[in-house]
PABA-607055 format. One record per residue (C-alpha): x, y, z. Coordinates in pm, whole numbers, plus 50000, padded with zeros to 5 digits. Example, Ala and Ser with C-alpha at 12.3 -4.5 7.8 and 13.67 -1.06 7.14 Angstrom:
2
512304955050780;513674989450714;
//
This chain:
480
116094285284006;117984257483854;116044230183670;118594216483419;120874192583624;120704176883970;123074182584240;123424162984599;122224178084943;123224146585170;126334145985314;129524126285123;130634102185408;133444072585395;132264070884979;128854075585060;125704094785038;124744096885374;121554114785473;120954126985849;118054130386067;117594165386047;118184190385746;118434228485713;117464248685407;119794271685192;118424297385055;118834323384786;120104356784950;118314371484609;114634357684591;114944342084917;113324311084761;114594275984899;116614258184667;117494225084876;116984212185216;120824195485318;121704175185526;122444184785888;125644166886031;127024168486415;128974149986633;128264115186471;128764119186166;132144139186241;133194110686429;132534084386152;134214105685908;137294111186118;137244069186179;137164070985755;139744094785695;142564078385897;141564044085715;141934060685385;144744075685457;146874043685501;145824035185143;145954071385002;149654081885102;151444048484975;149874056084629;152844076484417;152524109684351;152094105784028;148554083584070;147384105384297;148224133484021;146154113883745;143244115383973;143594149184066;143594156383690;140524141283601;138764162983899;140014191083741;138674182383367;135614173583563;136044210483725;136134227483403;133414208583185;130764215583464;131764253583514;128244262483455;126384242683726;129134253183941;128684289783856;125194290783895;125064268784223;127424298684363;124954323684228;121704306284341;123594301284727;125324331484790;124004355884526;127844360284278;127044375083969;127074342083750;130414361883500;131914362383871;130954330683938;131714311483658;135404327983673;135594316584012;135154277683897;138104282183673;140404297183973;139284269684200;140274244283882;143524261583865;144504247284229;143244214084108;145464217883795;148764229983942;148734202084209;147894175483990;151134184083850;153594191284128;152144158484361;155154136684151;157304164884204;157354161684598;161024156784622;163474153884905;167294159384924;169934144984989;172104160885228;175784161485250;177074148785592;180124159385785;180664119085829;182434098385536;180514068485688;177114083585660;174324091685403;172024119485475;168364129685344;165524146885407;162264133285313;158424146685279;155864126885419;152254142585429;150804153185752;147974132685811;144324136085773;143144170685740;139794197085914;139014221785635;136724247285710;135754268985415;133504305085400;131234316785200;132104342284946;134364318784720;132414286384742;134394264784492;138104279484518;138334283384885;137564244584923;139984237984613;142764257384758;142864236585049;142094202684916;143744203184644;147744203784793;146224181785069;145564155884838;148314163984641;150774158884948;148784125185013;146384138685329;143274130785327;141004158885412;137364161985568;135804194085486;133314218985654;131754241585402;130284274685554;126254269185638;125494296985344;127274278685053;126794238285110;126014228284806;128994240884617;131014219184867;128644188984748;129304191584426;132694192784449;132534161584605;130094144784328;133194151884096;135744139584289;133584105784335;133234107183981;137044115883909;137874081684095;139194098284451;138974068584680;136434065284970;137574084985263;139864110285127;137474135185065;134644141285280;131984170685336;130154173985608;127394204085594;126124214985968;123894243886031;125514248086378;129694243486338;130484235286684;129114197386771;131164188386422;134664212786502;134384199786848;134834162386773;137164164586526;139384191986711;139784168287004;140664138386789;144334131086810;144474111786493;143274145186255;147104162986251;146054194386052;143584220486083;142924248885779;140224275785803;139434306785612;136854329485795;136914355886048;139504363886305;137734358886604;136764319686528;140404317186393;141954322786718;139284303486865;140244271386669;143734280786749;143404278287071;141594241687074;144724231986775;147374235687063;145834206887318;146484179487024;149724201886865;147684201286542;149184213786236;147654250386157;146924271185872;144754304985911;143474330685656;141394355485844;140234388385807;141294417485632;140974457485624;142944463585277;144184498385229;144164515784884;146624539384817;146384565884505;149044588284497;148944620584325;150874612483976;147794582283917;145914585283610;142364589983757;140664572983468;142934539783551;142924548083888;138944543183862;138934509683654;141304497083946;139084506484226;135694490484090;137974460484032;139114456484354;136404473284579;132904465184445;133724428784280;131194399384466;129334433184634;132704440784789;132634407885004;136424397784998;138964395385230;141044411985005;138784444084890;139704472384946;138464488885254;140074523285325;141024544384981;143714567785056;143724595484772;146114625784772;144524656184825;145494672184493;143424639984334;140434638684586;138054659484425;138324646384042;138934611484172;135954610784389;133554624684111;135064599483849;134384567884090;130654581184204;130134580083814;131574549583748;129894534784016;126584546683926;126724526183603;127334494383787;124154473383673;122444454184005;120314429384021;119514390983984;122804370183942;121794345283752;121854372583488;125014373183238;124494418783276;124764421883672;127704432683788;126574433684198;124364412884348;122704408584689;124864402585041;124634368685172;122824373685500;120824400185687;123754402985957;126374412985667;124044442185558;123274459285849;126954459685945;126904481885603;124104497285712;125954507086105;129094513985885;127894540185696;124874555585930;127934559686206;129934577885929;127394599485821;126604608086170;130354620686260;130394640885928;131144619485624;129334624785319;127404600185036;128604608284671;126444583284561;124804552084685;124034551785066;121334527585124;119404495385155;117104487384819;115254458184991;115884424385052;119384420985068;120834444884793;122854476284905;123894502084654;127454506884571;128824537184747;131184561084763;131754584885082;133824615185123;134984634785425;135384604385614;138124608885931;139764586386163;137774575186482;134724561986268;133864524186257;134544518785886;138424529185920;138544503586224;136284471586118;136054455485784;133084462885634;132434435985357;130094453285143;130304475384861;131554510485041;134544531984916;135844558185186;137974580985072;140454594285263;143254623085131;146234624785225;149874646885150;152524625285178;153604593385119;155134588185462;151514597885610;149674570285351;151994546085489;151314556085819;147814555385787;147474521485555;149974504985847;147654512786165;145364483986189;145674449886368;145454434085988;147894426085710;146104407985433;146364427285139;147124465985018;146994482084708;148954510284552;148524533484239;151434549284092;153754557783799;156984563883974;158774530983996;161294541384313;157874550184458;156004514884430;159014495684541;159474520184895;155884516484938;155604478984841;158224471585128;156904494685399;153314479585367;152984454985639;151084428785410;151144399685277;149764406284944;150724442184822;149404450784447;151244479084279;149094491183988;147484453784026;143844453484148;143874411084148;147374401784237;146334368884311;144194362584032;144594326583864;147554326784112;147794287684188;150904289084185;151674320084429;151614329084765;148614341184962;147884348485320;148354376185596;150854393885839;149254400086233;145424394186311;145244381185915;146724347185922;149294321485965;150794302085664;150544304685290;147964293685055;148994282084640;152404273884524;154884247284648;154174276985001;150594262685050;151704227484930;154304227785248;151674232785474;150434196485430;154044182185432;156274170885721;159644170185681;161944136285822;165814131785851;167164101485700;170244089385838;172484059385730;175704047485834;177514026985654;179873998285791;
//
């Protein structure tokens, strides 16, 4: 439990510490032990934020781009000097392995960083007209106050990644953290209060129940943009309420990344690249892999090189520098790993190692062989730490295979043969595709990231995710 620094559990309101009527405890998915009661916001508060945000706003976008960018820097040297309480709030809340954690705070300062930088750099053009009597140009103008509604599993960089470019772009931005992970969100906002952001522009607004808060600002006319990172299902949902005000949408929703290992892979690097991008945060990404493709002639040694490797992965309490996996957030995450893998086993698959439940909420890294198409952990996303394996013979049947889901977040691909990674690389139908890269967005501020199909619309990082936040006006002058 922490005991060396405070952190705030009311809500951050119009500059404010506002505390509500009702709380709701977080918990520690590990020990289960309470570490705060937070505050509880619904349809009020929503409603006074939203009456904040468009007042700040007025005040916010006329500031240049470059004082918005000084602020913006001092939140991310506020960021970086407090990695520690950051990393172990997002091991107390949602049970990250406190190396994992810690890493996290410095991804989530990397948005901060890069946008700091590029808010001066929001240019227009000038266009050149088809009339000598006229001056053309196209200017940026940010899109108005901003709904952010954040998950779980990356607590500090998922709120970062969207606040960030809004407030780079001169939005101001009331956030939504997920119910698990509040207190993250909180803290974020302590250091933007302390980095000098002005009242208003960044709010967070905890709720144990989403919908009274979503609902009021959904309807509002006056909030222009709507971001959310969580599960398909409530994405469509909110994109579906977005269209009665035209709102301004951004989605990053689920995933069901294929792994691909194709037959000229060294096994031993093939194996460091899987526990990287399978069994990281207990294999609850949107970007792990979920279905590992290995040609047949590999199967056999590949599959008893991961089992091994996995079965030196150390579990146990995050808060300690050695573990490696720790704990799924909720009850309702591990027994879909528990259904996953009993409805496998049932139609024929096979554990290699791992398999079960260890109490509480830990689950023990697996790996499963024999496992064929028709079972439930080829079709859903599984978010835990399972590897099916899967052979293959050809490359045109891997493709085949990786391509047949409703999803397109990310894919992975392990080869040597350079022709080979760049035909694969383009018939993946991804957004993210990492040849021989297990973290292709790692640090990755300043790239691209989001999803083909049931996995997203728009970008996230770079001047992509920066656009999002941005409208774009015609200029036109005529001169007499």
């Amino acid at each position: 439990m922490v005991k060396d620094f405070d952190f705030p559990s009311a809500a951050y309101l119009g500059g404010k510490w506002h505390k509500t009527p009702k709380t709701f405890a977080v918990k520690s998915p590990y020990s289960g032990e309470k570490i705060a009661d937070v505050a509880d916001c619904g349809e009020t508060e929503a409603k006074a934020a939203a009456d904040a945000a468009v007042e700040a706003f007025k005040a916010w976008k006329a500031k240049t781009g470059h004082e918005r960018g000084k602020i913006l820097r001092k939140w991310f040297d506020l960021l970086v000097a407090h990695q520690e309480e950051l990393g172990q709030l997002t091991a107390l809340e949602m049970g990250k392995p406190i190396t994992e954690a810690k890493g996290e705070v410095l991804y989530a300062a990397s948005f901060v960083e890069w946008c700091s930088e590029e808010s001066s750099r929001i240019n227009g053009e000038l266009i050149q007209s088809r009339f000598p009597n006229k001056r053309q140009m196209a200017v940026y103008e940010p899109v108005g106050p901003v709904y952010a509604v954040t998950p779980w599993n990356f607590p500090t960089s998922m709120i970062t990644r969207k606040a960030a470019p809004a407030l780079a772009a001169g939005c101001t931005i009331i956030l939504k953290p997920a119910e698990q992970t509040p207190l993250c969100a909180l803290y974020l906002a302590k250091l933007w209060e302390e980095a000098g952001g002005p009242a208003g522009t960044l709010q967070v607004l905890p709720a144990l129940d989403p919908v009274p808060v979503s609902r009021a600002l959904m309807e509002d006319m006056r909030i222009r943009k709507i971001t959310f990172t969580g599960s398909t299902p409530v994405g469509k949902l909110l994109y579906r309420q977005a269209a009665d005000t035209l709102k301004r949408i951004s989605l990053e929703l689920g995933g069901h990344a294929p792994l691909l290992i194709f037959e000229d892979a060294d096994i031993e690097a093939a194996v460091k690249f899987t526990l990287l991008c399978k069994y990281r945060n207990a294999g609850q990404t949107c970007v792990s892999a979920n279905r590992l493709y290995v040609h047949k002639k590999l199967e056999a040694d590949f599959a008893d090189a991961l089992a091994n490797a996995v079965e030196g992965l150390r579990m146990g309490d995050p808060l300690d520098p050695a573990t490696q996996i720790g704990p799924l957030v909720e009850q309702q995450g591990l027994d879909k790993v528990v259904a996953h893998v009993e409805d496998a086993l049932s139609q024929g698959a096979r554990v290699k190692t791992g398999g079960k439940a260890l109490g509480g909420l830990m689950y023990a890294p697996t790996v499963l062989t024999g496992v064929k198409p028709g079972m439930r952990i080829l079709e859903e996303e599984t978010f835990g730490p399972v590897a099916p394996l899967i052979p293959f013979e050809s490359e045109e049947e891997a493709i085949r295979w990786a391509n047949d889901t409703d999803y397109g977040l990310a894919a992975y691909l392990w080869t040597k043969d350079l022709a080979r990674a760049f035909r694969v690389a383009e018939a993946l139908e991804y957004g993210i595709v990492g040849v021989n890269d297990p973290v292709p967005s790692a640090m990755g501020a300043n790239l691209p990231f989001g999803g083909y199909k049931n996995s997203g619309i728009g970008r996230e990082g770079g001047r992509w995710g920066l656009e999002e936040y941005l409208e774009t006006k015609l200029i036109s002058i005529g001169l007499y």
